[in-house]
C-alpha positions as CSV (number, residue, x, y, z in Angstrom):
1,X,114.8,-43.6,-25.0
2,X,115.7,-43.0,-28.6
3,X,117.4,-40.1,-30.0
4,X,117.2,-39.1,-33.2
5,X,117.9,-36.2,-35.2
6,X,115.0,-35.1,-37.9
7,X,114.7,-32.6,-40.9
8,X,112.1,-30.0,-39.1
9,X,111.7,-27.7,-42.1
10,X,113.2,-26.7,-45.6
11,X,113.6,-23.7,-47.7
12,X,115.2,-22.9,-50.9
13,X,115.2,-20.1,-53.6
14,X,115.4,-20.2,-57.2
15,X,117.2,-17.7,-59.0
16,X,115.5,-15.2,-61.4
17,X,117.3,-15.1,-63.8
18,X,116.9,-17.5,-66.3
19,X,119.7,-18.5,-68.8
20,X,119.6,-20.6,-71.6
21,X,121.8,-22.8,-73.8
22,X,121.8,-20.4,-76.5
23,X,123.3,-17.2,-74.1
24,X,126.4,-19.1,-74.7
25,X,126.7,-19.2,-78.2
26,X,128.5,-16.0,-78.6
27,X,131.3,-17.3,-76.3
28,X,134.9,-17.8,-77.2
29,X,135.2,-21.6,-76.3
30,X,139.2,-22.3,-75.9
31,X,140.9,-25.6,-74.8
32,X,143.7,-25.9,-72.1
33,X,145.9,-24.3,-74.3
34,X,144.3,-21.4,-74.8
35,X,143.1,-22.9,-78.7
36,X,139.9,-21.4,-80.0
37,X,137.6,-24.9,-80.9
38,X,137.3,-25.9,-84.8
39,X,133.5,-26.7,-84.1
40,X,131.2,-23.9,-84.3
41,X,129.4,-23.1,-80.4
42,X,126.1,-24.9,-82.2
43,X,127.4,-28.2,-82.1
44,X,129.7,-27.8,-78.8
45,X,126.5,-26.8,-76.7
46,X,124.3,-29.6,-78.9
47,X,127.3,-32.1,-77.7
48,X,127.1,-30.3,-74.2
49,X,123.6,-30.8,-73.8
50,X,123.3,-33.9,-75.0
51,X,126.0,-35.2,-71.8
52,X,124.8,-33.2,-68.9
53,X,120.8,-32.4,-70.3
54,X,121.3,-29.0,-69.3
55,X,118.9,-26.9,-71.0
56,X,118.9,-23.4,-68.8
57,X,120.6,-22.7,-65.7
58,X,119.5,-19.7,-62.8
59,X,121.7,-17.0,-62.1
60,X,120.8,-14.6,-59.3
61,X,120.2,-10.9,-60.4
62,X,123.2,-8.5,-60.3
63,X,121.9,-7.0,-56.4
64,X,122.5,-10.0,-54.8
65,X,124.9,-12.4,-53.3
66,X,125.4,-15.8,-51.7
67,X,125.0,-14.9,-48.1
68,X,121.7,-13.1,-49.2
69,X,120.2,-16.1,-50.7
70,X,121.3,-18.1,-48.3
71,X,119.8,-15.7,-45.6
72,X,116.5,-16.2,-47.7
73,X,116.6,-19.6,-47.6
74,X,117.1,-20.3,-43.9
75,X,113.8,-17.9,-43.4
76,X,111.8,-20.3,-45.8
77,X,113.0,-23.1,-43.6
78,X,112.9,-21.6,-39.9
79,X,109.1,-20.4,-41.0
80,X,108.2,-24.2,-42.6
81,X,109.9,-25.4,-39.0
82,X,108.0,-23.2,-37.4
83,X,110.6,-22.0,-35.4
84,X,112.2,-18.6,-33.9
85,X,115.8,-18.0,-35.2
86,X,117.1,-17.0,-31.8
87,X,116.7,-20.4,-30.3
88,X,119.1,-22.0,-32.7
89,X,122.2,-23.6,-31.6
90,X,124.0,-23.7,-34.5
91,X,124.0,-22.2,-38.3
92,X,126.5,-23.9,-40.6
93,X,126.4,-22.7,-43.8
94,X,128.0,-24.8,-46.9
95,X,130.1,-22.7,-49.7
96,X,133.3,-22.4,-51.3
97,X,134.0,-18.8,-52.9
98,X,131.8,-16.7,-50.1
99,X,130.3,-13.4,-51.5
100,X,131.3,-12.2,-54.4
101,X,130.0,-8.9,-55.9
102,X,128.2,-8.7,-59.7
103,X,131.1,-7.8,-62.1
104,X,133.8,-8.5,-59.9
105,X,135.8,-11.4,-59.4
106,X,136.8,-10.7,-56.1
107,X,136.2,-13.4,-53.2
108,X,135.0,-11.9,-49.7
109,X,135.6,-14.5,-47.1
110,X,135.8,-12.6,-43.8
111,X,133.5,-12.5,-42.3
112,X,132.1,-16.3,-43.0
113,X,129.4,-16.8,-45.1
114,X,127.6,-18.0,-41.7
115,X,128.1,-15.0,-39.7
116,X,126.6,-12.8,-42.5
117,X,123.3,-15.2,-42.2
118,X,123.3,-14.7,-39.2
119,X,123.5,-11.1,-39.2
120,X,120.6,-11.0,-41.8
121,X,118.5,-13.0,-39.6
122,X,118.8,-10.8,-37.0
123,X,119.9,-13.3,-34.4
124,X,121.4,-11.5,-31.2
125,X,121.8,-14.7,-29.3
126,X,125.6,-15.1,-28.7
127,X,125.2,-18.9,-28.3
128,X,123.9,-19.6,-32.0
129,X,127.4,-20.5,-33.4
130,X,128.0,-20.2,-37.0
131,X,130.6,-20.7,-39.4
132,X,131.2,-22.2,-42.7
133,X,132.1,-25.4,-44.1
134,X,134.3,-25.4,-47.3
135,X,134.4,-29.2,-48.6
136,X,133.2,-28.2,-52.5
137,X,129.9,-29.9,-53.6
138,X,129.2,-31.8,-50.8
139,X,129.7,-29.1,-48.4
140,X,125.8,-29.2,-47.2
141,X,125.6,-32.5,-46.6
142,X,129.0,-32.4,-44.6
143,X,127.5,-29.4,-42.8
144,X,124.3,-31.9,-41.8
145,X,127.2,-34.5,-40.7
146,X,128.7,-31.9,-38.4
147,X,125.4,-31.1,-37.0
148,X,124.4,-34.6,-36.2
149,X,127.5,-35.3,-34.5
150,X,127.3,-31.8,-32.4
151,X,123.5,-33.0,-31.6
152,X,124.5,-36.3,-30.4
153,X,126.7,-35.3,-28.3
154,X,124.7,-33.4,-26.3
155,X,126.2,-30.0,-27.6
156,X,123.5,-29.0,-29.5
157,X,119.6,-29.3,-30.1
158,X,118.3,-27.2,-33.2
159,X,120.7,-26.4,-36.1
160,X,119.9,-24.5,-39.7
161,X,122.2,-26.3,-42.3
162,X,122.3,-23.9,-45.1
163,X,124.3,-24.2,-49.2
164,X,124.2,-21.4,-51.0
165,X,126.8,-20.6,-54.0
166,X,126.8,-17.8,-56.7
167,X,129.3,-20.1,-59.3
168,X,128.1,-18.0,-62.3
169,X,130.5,-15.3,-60.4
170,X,134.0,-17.1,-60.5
171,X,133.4,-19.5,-63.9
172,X,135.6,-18.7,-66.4
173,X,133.5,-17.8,-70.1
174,X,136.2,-18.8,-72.6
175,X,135.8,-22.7,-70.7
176,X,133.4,-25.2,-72.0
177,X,133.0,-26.5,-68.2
178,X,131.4,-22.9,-67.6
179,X,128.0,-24.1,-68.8
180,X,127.7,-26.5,-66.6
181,X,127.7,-23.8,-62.8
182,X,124.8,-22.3,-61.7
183,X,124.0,-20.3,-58.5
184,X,121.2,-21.3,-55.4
185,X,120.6,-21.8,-52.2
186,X,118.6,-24.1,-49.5
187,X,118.2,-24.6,-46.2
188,X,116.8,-27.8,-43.7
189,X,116.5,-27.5,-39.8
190,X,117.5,-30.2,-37.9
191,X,116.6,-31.4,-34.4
192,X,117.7,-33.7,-32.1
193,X,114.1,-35.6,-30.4
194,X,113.6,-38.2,-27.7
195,X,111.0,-41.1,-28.7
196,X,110.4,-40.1,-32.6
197,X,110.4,-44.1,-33.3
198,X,112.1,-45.4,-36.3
199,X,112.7,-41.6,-38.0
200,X,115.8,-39.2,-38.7
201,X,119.3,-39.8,-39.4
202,X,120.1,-43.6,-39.7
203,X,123.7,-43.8,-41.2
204,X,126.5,-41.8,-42.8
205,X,129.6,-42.2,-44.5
206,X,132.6,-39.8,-45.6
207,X,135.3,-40.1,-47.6
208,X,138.5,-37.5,-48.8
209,X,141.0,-38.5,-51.9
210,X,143.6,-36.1,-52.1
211,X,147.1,-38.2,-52.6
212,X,146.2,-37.8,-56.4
213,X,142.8,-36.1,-57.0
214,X,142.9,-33.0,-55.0
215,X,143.2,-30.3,-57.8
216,X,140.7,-32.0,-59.6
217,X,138.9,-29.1,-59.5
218,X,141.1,-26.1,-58.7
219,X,140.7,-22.2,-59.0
220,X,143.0,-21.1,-61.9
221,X,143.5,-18.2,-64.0
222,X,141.1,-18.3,-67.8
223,X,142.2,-20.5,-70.7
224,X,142.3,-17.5,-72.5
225,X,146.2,-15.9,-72.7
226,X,144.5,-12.8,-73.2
227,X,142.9,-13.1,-70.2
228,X,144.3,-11.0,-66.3
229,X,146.5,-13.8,-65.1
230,X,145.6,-13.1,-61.5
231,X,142.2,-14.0,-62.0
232,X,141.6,-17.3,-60.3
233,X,138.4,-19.1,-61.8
234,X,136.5,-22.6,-61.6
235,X,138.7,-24.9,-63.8
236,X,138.2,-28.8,-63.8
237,X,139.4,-32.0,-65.1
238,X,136.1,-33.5,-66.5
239,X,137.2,-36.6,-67.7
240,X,139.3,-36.9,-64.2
241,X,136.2,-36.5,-62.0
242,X,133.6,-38.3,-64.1
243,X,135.7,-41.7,-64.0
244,X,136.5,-40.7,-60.3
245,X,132.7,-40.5,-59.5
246,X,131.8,-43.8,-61.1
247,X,134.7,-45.6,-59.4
248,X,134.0,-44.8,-55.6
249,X,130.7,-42.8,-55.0
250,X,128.8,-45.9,-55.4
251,X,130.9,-47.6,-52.8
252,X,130.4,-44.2,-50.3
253,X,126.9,-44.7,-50.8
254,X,126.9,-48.2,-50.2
255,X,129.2,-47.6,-46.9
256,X,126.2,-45.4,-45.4
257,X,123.6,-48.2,-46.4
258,X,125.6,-50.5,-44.3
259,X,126.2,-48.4,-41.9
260,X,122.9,-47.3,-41.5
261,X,121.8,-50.8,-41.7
262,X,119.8,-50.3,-44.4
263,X,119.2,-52.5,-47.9
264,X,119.1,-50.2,-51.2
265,X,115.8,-52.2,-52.0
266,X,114.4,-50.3,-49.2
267,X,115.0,-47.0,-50.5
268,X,112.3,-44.8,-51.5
269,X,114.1,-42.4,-53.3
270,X,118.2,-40.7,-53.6
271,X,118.8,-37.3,-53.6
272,X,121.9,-37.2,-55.4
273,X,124.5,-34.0,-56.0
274,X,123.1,-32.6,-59.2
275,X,126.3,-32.7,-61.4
276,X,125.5,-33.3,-64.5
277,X,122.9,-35.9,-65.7
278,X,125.7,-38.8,-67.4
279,X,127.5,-39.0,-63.8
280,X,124.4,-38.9,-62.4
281,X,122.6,-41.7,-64.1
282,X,126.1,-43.5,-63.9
283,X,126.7,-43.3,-60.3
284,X,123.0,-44.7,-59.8
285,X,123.6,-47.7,-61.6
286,X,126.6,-49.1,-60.5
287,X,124.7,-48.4,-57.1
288,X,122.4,-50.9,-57.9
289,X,124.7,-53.2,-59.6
290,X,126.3,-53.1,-56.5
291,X,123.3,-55.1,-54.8
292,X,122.4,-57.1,-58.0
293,X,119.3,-55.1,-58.6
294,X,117.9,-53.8,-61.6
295,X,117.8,-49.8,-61.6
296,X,114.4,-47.8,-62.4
297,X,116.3,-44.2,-62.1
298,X,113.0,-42.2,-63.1
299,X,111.1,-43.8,-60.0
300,X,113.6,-43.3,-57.5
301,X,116.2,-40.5,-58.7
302,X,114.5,-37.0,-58.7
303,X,116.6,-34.6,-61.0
304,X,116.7,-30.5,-61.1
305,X,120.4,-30.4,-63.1
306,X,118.4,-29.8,-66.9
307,X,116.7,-26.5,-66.0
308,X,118.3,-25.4,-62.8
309,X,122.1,-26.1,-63.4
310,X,125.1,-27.3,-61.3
311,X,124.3,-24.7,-58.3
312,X,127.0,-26.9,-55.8
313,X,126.2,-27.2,-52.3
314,X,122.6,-26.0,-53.5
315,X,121.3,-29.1,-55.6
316,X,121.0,-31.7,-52.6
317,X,118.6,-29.3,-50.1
318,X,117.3,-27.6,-53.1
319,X,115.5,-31.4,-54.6
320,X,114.8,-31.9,-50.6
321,X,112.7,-28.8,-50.6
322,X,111.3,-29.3,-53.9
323,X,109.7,-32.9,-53.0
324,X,108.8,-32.5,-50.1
325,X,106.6,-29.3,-51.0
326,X,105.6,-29.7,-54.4
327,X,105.8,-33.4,-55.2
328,X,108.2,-32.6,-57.8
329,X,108.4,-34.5,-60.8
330,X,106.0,-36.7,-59.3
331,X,108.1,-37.4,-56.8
332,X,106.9,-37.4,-53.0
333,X,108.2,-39.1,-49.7
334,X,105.5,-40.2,-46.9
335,X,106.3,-41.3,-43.3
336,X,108.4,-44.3,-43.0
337,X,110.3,-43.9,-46.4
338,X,114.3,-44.7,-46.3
339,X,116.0,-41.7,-48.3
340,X,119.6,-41.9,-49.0
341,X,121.4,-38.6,-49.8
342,X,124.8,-38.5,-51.5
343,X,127.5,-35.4,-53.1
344,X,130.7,-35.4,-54.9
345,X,133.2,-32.6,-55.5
346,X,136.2,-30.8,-55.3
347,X,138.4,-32.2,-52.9
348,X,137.7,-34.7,-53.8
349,X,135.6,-35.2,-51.1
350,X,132.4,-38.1,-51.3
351,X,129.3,-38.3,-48.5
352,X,126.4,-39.5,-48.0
353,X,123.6,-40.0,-45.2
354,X,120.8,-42.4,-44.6
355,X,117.6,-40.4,-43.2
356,X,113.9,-42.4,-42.7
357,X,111.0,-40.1,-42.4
C-alpha cells in the first residue's frame, strides 16, 4: 500500500499594521562603517524598491508576539484540517529570534517557540511533542522535512508545521537591509495516508554551507557607533548572499526534482522563499536554464515579497495558504499538480521539497 504524507489544512495571518516605503524616510541610513549615506533617503528607497519591489511590509501591532501569531495560525490550519489539536503528534514550529517584546530588544528563547503554541492551544496531551527548528529562512520547510521523516518512520501520524517571526523586532533602523524584514506567520498540517494514489510529498533535498558562508547573515550590534554595543541585530552581507543564491539554490532545487523524480516541465507552480524579488526572479531562471527551458515566472512563480515583506520562515506557508484559499494572483493548484517548494537563508542553509496534490 502506498504511504504518503499530504498537506491537510493551512492557515496564516497577516499583520495589521501596514508600513510603507515612505515610514523610512526619516531614518538615519549608515554603511558598515558607521558613514551617514551622501544620497538623500528618496533615492536610497527609490533604488531599494526598484531591486526588491518592496512597496509596504506588515508589522504585528505592539500586543503581540511571534508565538502568538503563530498560535493563530496553527488554529486557522487545524480548523481548515478539520482536526482536534489534542490528537496531534507533533508541533514543530520554525523561528530564529523567539519572542521578543514591542520596544525591547531582548530575545526570549526558553521556553521554545513550540511549547508556547502549544500552551496557547490548549493541548494537554503529553505525547504532542513540540520544539523548534532554528535553520534561518528555510526553517519551515526544514520543519516539514523533519515531519516527513518522523511520519515515515512510523513515529508519527498528524503534525502542525508552523513559521512565525517578528523581524521588525531585532532589525537594526540605521541599516539599509532593515527595509527589507517583515513579521508573519503560517501554518500546514501534515498527515501520513495509506492509498492516497499519486499525492503528497514526492522528493526533498537539503543542503548547509558553512566552511565560508556561515555569518552571512549574523546578529551584530547597529552600524551606528552611537548605537548600545550590546545590542545584537539582523546584519547581512547582501551582495554575499545574492551571488550565493544564484550559484546553488537552483541546483538544490534541481536535486529535489531528481529526487523526486520529477521534470520541471511538469511543475505547476514554485513556492519560492520570498527574499526579495531580484534573487527571486534570478534563482527561477537559472532553474530553468538548468533544463533548457524557457521561463514564464508570472505563470508559475506566485509572489507576496512587494506588499507583505521578507517575513522569513513565514513567506513559504504564507503563498501556500494564500493560493490555495483565495486563488491569489490568479494563481490556483487543482488535484494532480506537481508543486516544488524551495528557501534560502542564514546558515547558509538551502531546501526544498517536491509535493503533488
Amino acid at each position: 500500500m502506498n504511504h504518503a504524507v499530504v498537506i491537510a489544512g493551512t492557515g496564516s495571518v497577516l499583520p495589521e499594521v501596514v508600513v510603507p516605503n515612505s515610514a523610512f524616510l526619516q531614518n538615519e541610513f549608515m554603511d558598515d562603517n558607521g558613514n551617514t549615506f551622501p544620497n538623500p533617503n528618496e533615492v536610497i528607497i527609490q533604488k531599494f524598491q526598484q531591486i526588491t519591489e518592496i512597496e509596504e511590509r506588515r508589522y504585528v501591532r505592539p500586543d503581540q508576539n511571534s508565538s502568538d501569531i503563530g498560535a493563530e495560525a496553527a488554529v486557522k490550519a487545524l480548523a481548515d484540517a478539520g482536526w482536534n489539536a489534542e490528537d496531534l503528534d507533533l508541533l514543530i514550529v520554525g523561528q530564529n529570534f523567539g519572542d521578543i517584546d514591542a520596544g525591547t530588544r531582548r530575545i526570549d528563547q526558553m521556553p521554545s517557540i513550540a511549547s508556547r503554541v502549544k500552551a496557547k492551544l490548549g493541548i494537554a496531551n503529553p505525547n504532542t511533542v513540540a520544539f523548534d527548528i532554528l535553520a534561518g529562512c528555510p526553517g519551515w520547510i526544514q520543519g516539514v522535512l523533519v515531519a516527513n521523516a518522523y511520519m515515515q518512520a512510523g513515529m508519527a501520524k498528524k503534525a502542525l508545521v508552523v513559521g512565525t517571526e517578528t523581524l521588525s523586532r531585532i532589525v537594526d533602523h540605521h541599516d539599509r537591509d532593515s527595509m527589507i524584514f517583515a513579521d508573519g506567520a503560517a501554518a500546514a498540517c501534515f498527515e501520513i495516508r495509506t492509498g492516497s494514489g499519486d499525492s503528497g510529498i514526492l522528493g526533498s533535498s537539503s543542503v548547509s554551507y558553512t566552511k565560508d558562508e556561515a555569518y552571512y547573515l549574523k546578529s551584530l550590534p547597529s552600524v551606528n557607533p552611537a548605537s548600545d554595543p550590546n545590542d545584537r541585530l539582523i546584519r547581512m552581507k547582501g551582495r554575499k548572499i545574492y551571488e550565493f543564491a544564484l550559484k546553488y539554490v537552483p541546483d538544490a532545487m534541481k536535486a529535489a526534482l531528481d529526487n523526486a523524480g520529477v521534470h520541471l516541465k511538469d511543475v505547476k507552480k514554485i513556492f519560492m522563499h520570498q527574499a526579495n524579488a531580484k534573487l527571486d526572479h534570478g534563482v527561477g531562471e537559472r532553474l530553468y536554464k538548468l533544463y533548457g527551458l524557457e521561463a514564464d515566472l508570472d505563470a508559475v512563480m506566485p509572489m507576496s515579497i512587494q506588499w507583505m515583506g521578507n517575513s522569513s520562515v513565514a513567506t513559504v506557508p504564507t503563498l501556500l495558504d494564500l493560493v490555495l484559499h483565495e486563488q491569489y494572483q490568479g494563481h490556483e493548484v487543482h488535484p494532480g499538480d506537481i508543486v516544488l517548494f524551495a528557501s534560502v537563508g542564514a546558515g547558509m542553509n538551502i531546501n526544498a521539497f517536491v509535493y503533488r496534490f
